[in-house]
C-alpha positions as CSV (number, residue, x, y, z in Angstrom):
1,X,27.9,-13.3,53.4
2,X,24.5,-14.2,53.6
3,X,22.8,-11.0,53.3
4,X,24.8,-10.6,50.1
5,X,24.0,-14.5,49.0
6,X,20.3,-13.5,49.9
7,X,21.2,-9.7,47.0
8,X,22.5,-12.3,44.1
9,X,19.5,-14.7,44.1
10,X,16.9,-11.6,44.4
11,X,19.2,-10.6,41.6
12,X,18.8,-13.6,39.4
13,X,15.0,-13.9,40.3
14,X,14.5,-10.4,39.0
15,X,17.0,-10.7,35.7
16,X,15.1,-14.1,34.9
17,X,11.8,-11.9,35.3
18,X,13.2,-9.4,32.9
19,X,14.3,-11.9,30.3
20,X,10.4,-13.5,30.5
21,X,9.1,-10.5,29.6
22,X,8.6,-8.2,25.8
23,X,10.7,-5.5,25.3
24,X,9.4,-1.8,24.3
25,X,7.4,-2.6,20.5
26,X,7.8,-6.7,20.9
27,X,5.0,-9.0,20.9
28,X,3.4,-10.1,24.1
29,X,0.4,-11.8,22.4
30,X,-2.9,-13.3,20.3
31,X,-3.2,-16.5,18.3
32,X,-0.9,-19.1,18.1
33,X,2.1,-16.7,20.3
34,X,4.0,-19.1,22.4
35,X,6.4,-16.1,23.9
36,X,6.1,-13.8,26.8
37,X,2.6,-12.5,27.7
38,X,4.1,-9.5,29.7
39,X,6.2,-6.3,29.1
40,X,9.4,-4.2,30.4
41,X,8.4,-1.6,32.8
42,X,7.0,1.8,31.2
43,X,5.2,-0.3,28.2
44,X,2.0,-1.9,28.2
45,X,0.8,-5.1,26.4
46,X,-2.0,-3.7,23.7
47,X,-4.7,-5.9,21.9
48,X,-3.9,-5.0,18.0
49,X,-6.2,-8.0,17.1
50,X,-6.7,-11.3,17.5
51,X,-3.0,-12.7,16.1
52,X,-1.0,-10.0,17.5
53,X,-0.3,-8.0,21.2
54,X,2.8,-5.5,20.9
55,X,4.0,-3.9,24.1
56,X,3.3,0.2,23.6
57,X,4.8,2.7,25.8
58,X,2.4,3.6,28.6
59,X,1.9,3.9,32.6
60,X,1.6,0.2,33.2
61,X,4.6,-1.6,35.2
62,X,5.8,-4.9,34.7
63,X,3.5,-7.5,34.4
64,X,0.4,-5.9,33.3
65,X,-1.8,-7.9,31.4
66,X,-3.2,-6.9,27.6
67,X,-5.3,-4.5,27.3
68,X,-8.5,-4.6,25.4
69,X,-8.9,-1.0,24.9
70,X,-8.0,1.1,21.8
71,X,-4.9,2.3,21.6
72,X,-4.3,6.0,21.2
73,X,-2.9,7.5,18.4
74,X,0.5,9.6,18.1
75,X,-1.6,12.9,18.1
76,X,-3.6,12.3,21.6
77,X,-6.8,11.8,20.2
78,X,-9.0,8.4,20.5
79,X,-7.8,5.4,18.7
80,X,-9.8,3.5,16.1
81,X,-13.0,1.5,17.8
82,X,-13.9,-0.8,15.1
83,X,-13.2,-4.6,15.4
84,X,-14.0,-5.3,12.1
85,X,-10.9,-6.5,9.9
86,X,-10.9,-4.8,6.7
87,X,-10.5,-7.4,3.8
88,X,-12.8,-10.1,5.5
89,X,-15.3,-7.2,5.3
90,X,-14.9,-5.6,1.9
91,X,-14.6,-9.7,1.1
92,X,-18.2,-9.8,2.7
93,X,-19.3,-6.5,1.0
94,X,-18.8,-8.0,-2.5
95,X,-15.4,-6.4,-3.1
96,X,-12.4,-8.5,-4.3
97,X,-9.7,-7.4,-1.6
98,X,-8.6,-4.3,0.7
99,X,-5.0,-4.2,0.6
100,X,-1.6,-2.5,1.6
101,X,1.9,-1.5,0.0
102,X,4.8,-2.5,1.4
103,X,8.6,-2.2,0.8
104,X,11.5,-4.9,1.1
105,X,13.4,-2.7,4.3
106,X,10.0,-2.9,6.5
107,X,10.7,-7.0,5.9
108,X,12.7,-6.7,9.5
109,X,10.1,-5.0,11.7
110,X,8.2,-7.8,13.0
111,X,5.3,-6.0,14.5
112,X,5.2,-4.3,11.1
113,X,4.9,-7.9,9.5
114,X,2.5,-9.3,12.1
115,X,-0.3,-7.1,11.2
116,X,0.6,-6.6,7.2
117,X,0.6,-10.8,7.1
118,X,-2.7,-11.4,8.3
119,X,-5.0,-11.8,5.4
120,X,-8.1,-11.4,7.1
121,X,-7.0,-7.5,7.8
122,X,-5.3,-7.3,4.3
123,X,-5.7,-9.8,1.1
124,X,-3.8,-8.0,-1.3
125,X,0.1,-5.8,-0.9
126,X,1.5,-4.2,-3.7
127,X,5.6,-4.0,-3.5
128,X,6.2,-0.1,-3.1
129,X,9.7,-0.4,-5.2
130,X,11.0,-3.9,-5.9
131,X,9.4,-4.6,-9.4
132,X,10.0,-1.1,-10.5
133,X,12.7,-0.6,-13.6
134,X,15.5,0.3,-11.8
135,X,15.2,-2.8,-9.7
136,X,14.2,-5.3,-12.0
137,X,16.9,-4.1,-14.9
138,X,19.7,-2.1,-13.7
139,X,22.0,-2.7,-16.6
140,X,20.2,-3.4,-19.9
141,X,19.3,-7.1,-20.5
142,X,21.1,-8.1,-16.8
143,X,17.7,-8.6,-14.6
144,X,17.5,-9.6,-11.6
145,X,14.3,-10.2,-9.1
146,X,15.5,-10.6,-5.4
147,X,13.1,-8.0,-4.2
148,X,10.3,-8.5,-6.3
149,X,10.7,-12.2,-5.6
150,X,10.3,-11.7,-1.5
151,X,7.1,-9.4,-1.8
152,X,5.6,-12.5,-4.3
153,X,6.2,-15.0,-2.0
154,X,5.3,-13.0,1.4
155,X,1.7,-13.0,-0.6
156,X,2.3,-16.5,-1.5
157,X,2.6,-17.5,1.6
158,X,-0.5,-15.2,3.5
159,X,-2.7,-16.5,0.7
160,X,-2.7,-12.8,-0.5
161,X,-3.4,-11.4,-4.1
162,X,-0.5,-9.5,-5.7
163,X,0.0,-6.3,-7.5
164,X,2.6,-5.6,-10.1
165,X,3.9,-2.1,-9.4
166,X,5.3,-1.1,-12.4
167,X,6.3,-1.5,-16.3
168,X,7.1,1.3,-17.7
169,X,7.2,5.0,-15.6
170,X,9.2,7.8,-16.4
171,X,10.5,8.2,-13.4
172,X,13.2,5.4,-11.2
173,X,14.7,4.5,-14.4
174,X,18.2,3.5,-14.6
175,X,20.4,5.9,-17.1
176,X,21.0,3.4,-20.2
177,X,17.1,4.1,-20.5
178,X,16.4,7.3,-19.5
179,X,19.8,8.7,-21.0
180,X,20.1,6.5,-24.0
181,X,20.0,8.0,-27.1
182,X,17.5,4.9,-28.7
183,X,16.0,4.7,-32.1
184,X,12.4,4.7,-32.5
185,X,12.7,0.3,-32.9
186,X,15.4,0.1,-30.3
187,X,13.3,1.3,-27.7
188,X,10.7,-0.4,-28.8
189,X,12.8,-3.2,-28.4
190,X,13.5,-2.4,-24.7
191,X,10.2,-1.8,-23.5
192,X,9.1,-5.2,-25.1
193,X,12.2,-6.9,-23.3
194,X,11.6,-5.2,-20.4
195,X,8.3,-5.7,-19.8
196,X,8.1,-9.3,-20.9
197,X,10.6,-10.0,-19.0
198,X,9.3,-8.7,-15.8
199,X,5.7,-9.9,-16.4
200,X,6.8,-13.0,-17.6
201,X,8.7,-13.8,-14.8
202,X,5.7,-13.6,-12.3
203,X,3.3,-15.0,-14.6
204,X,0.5,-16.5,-12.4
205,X,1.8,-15.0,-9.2
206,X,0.2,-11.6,-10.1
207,X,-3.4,-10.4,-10.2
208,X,-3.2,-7.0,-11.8
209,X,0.1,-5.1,-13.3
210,X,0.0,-1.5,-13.2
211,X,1.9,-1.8,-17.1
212,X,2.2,2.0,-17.6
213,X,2.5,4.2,-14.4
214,X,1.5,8.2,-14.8
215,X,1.8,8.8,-18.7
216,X,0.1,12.3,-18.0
217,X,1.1,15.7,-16.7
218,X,-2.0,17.7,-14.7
219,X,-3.0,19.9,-17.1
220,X,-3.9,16.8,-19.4
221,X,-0.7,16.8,-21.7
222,X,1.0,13.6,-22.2
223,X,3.9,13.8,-20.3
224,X,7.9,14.3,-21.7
225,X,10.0,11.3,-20.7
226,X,11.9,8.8,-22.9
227,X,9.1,7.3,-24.2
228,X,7.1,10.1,-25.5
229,X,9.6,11.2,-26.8
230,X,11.0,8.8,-28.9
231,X,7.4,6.8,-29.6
232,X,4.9,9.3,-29.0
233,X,1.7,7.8,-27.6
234,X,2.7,4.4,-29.2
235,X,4.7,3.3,-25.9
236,X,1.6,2.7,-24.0
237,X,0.3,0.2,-26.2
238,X,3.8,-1.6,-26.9
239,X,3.9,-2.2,-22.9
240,X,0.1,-3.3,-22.5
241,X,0.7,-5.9,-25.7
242,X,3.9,-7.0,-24.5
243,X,2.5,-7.7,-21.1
244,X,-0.6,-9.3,-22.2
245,X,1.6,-12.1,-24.3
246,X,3.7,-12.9,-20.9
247,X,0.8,-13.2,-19.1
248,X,-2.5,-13.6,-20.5
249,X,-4.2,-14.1,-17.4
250,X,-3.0,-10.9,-15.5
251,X,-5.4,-7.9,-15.6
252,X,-3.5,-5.0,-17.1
253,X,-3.8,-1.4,-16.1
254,X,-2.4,2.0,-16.6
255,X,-2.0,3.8,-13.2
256,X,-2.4,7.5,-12.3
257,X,-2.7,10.3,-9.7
258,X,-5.1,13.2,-10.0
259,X,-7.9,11.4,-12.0
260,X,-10.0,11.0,-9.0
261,X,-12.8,13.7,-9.9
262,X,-13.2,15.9,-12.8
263,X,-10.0,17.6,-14.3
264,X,-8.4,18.1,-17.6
265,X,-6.0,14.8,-16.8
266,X,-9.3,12.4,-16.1
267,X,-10.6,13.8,-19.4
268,X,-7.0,13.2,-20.8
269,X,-7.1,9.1,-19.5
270,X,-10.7,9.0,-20.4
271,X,-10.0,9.3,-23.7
272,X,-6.7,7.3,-23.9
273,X,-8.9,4.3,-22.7
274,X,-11.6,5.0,-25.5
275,X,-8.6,5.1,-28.2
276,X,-7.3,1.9,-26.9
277,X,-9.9,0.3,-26.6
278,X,-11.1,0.7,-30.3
279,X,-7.7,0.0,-31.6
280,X,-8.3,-4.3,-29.2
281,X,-5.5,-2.8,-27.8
282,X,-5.7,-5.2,-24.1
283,X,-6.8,-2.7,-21.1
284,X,-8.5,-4.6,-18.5
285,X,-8.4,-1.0,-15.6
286,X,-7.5,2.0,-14.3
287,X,-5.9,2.3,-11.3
288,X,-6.7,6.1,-9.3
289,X,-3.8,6.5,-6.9
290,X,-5.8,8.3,-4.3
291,X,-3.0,10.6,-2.8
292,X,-5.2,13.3,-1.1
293,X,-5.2,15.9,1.3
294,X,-7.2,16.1,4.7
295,X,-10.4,18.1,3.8
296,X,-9.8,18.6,0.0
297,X,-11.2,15.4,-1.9
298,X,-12.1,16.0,-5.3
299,X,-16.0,16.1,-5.8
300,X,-18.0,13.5,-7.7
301,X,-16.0,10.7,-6.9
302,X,-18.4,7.7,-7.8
303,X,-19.3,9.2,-11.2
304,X,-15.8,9.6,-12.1
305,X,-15.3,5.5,-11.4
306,X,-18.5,5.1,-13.3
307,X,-17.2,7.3,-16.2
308,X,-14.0,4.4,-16.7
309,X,-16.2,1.2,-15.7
310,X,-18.5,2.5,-18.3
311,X,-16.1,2.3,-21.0
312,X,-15.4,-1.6,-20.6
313,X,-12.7,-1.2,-17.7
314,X,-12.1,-2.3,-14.1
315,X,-11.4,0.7,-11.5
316,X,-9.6,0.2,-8.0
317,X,-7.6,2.7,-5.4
318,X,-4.5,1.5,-5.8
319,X,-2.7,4.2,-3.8
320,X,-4.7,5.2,-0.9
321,X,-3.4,8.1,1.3
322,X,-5.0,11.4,3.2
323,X,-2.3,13.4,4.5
324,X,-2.5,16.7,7.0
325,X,-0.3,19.4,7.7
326,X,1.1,19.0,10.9
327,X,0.7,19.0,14.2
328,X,-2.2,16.6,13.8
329,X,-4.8,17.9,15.9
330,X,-8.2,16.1,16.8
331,X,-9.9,18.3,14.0
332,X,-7.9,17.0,11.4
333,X,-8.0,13.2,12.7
334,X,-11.9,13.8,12.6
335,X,-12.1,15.0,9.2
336,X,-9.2,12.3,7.7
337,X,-12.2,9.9,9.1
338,X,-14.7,11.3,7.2
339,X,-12.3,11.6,3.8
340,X,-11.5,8.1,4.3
341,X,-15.2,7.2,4.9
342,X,-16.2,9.2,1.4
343,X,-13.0,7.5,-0.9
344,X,-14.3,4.4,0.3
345,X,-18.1,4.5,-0.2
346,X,-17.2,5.8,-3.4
347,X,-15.6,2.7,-4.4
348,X,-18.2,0.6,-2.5
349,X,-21.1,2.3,-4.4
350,X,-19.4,1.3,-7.9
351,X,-19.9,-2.6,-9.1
352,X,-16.7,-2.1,-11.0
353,X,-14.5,-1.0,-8.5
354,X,-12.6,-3.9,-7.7
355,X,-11.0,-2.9,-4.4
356,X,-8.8,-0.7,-2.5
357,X,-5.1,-0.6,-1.3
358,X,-3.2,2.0,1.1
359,X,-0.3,3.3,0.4
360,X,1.2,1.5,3.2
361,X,-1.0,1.1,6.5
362,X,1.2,2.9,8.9
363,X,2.2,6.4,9.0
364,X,5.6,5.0,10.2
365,X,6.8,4.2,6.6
366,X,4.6,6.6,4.9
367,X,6.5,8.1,2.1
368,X,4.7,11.4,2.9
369,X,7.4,13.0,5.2
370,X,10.1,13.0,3.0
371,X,8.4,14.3,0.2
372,X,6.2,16.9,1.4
373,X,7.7,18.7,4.1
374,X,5.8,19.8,6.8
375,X,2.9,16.9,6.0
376,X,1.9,13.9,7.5
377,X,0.0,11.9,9.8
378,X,-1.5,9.9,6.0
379,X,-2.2,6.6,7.3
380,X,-4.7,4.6,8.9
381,X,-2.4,2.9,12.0
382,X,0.0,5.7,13.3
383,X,3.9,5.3,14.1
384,X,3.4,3.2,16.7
385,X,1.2,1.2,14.8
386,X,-2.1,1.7,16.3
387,X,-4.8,2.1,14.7
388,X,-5.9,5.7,14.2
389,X,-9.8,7.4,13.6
390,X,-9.1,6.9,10.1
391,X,-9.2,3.0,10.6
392,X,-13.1,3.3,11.7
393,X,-13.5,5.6,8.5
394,X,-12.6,3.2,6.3
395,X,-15.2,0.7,8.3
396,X,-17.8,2.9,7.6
397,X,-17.2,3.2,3.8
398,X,-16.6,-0.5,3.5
399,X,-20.4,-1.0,5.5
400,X,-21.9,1.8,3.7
């Protein structure tokens, strides 16, 4: 009986040990973290920064301390090396923030959220689909702002600017738009609603409103959705005037892809700006989504911001992603480094070019898999949420 006595307590010691420690992706440290320093066996406690530890899967047993090291990325290759946080240095570089999206279902990952809260790594998040029509106005004139609402006060709360992501954009719109049959003043109607609305409702919470999202097709053409449609080219500056009055203080953009460098489309916005302008139509930037591919950025990247700031407009990344085909290989990771370093400078070498936000840090909810097949590996922190070569990229073209 005592033998087994003596199996129970060792028992109890060792469950109690257990309980006291971080399970596999939990917290085990930084700043202010009042929780266990140490980590179930098979995971190692690893230094993300200064606010935040997470317990990784690696060779260490129980107990190990935090390491100081870089973590590794997914692919094998080295980590990121840089210690630099990336909006207190584009903050110190003269640019207005470095930012991240983020979507309302990433809200439970608290690992996620440690690193996209600090402010001093990110001071501006744009909501990925919680503003968007179909969100905001499911059923015509019935809105309703839950989502939108918990991205505006997660920035409230970090002390973090805020993007409005989006207006009016042909595509995620519920049917009584898209499929609606609208007279020429009836739409007009529902775009000024709409987007009064919307803007009005987070009037002085938002920095920048991307008011119309992709109005062109690649080859420069205006593209055919509802609005065109019915308004022609009018629709643009319905929504930009109709934001304006709900919020006079919010910069207002129009927000494309494939404008980067020279093309028939950056011609096509290029000149949409110039009309709007002359007609004191309110424009106050252009945002260039940045979706790119691992060794195929566009060429000329600065002139192309300086060919928008010079006509009386603000320019900024808003979308920021470099994705590979995979398997990642240390080639790949080494050359997303240097594209990252290039989109960056480019921005850094422009006065006008307000800032730059990712389209989402972390490969882990990187919208990339799921809509090109086969691609990946976009983001600067991997699936496991460590940062990648990419990350000391993006160091370099904020220092450059």
């Amino acid at each position: 009986m005592l033998k087994l006595g003596s199996s129970f307590a060792a028992l109890a010691i060792l469950v109690q040990f257990v309980a006291a420690q971080s399970q596999e992706w939990g917290q085990c440290g930084g700043i202010g973290w009042s929780g266990p320093t140490t980590c179930v066996s098979g995971t190692v406690c690893t230094k993300q920064n200064d606010y935040y530890s997470q317990c990784l899967p690696g060779a260490a047993g129980p107990g190990a301390p935090a390491s100081t090291g870089s973590p590794t990325s997914t692919a094998g290759a080295p980590g990121s090396t840089s210690t630099s946080n990336l909006h207190a240095l584009a903050k110190s570089k003269g640019k207005l923030y470095f930012g991240s999206a983020t979507d309302n279902p990433e809200f439970t990952d608290a690992a996620y959220m440690a690193i996209l809260s600090d402010n001093t790594m990110f001071g501006q998040i744009t909501p990925g689909n919680s503003m968007k029509w179909d969100a905001t106005e499911p059923s015509q004139g019935q809105f309703t702002f839950s989502g939108g609402d918990a991205v505006a006060n997660l920035a409230k709360t970090n002390g973090q600017l805020l993007r409005g992501h989006n207006c009016v954009w042909y595509s995620q719109l519920p049917s009584w738009v898209s499929n609606s049959g609208f007279s020429a003043a009836e739409l007009t109607s529902v775009i000024q609603n709409h987007c009064s609305t919307v803007v009005g409702h987070y009037k002085g919470q938002v920095y920048s409103w991307d008011v119309v999202n992709e109005p062109f097709n690649d080859d420069g053409t205006w593209r055919t959705d509802v609005f065109y449609n019915t308004l022609g080219t009018s629709y643009v500056s319905i929504a930009l005037q109709a934001a304006r009055a709900a919020d006079p203080n919010a910069k207002l953009y129009i927000n494309d892809y494939n404008i980067e460098g020279p093309s028939a489309k950056t011609t096509s916005m290029l000149n949409l700006v110039q009309t709007l302008k002359s007609q004191g139509v309110p424009l106050d930037g252009i945002g260039l989504q940045g979706h790119f591919i691992v060794g195929e950025l566009p060429g000329n990247l600065q002139q192309t911001l300086e060919q928008f700031t010079a006509l009386g407009v603000e320019v900024a990344y808003t979308e920021l992603d470099i994705r590979m085909t995979l398997p990642a290989t240390q080639a790949l990771l080494t050359q997303q480094q240097k594209d990252y370093d290039t989109v960056v400078s480019a921005c850094m070498a422009v006065e006008g070019c307000v800032g730059v936000t990712i389209w989402d840090y972390t490969d882990k909810y990187s919208w990339v898999p799921q809509t090109f097949p086969g691609q990946g590996e976009a983001c600067p922190w991997d699936q496991n949420l460590a940062k990648k070569p990419a990350y000391d990229g993006i160091v370099s073209g904020l220092n450059s």
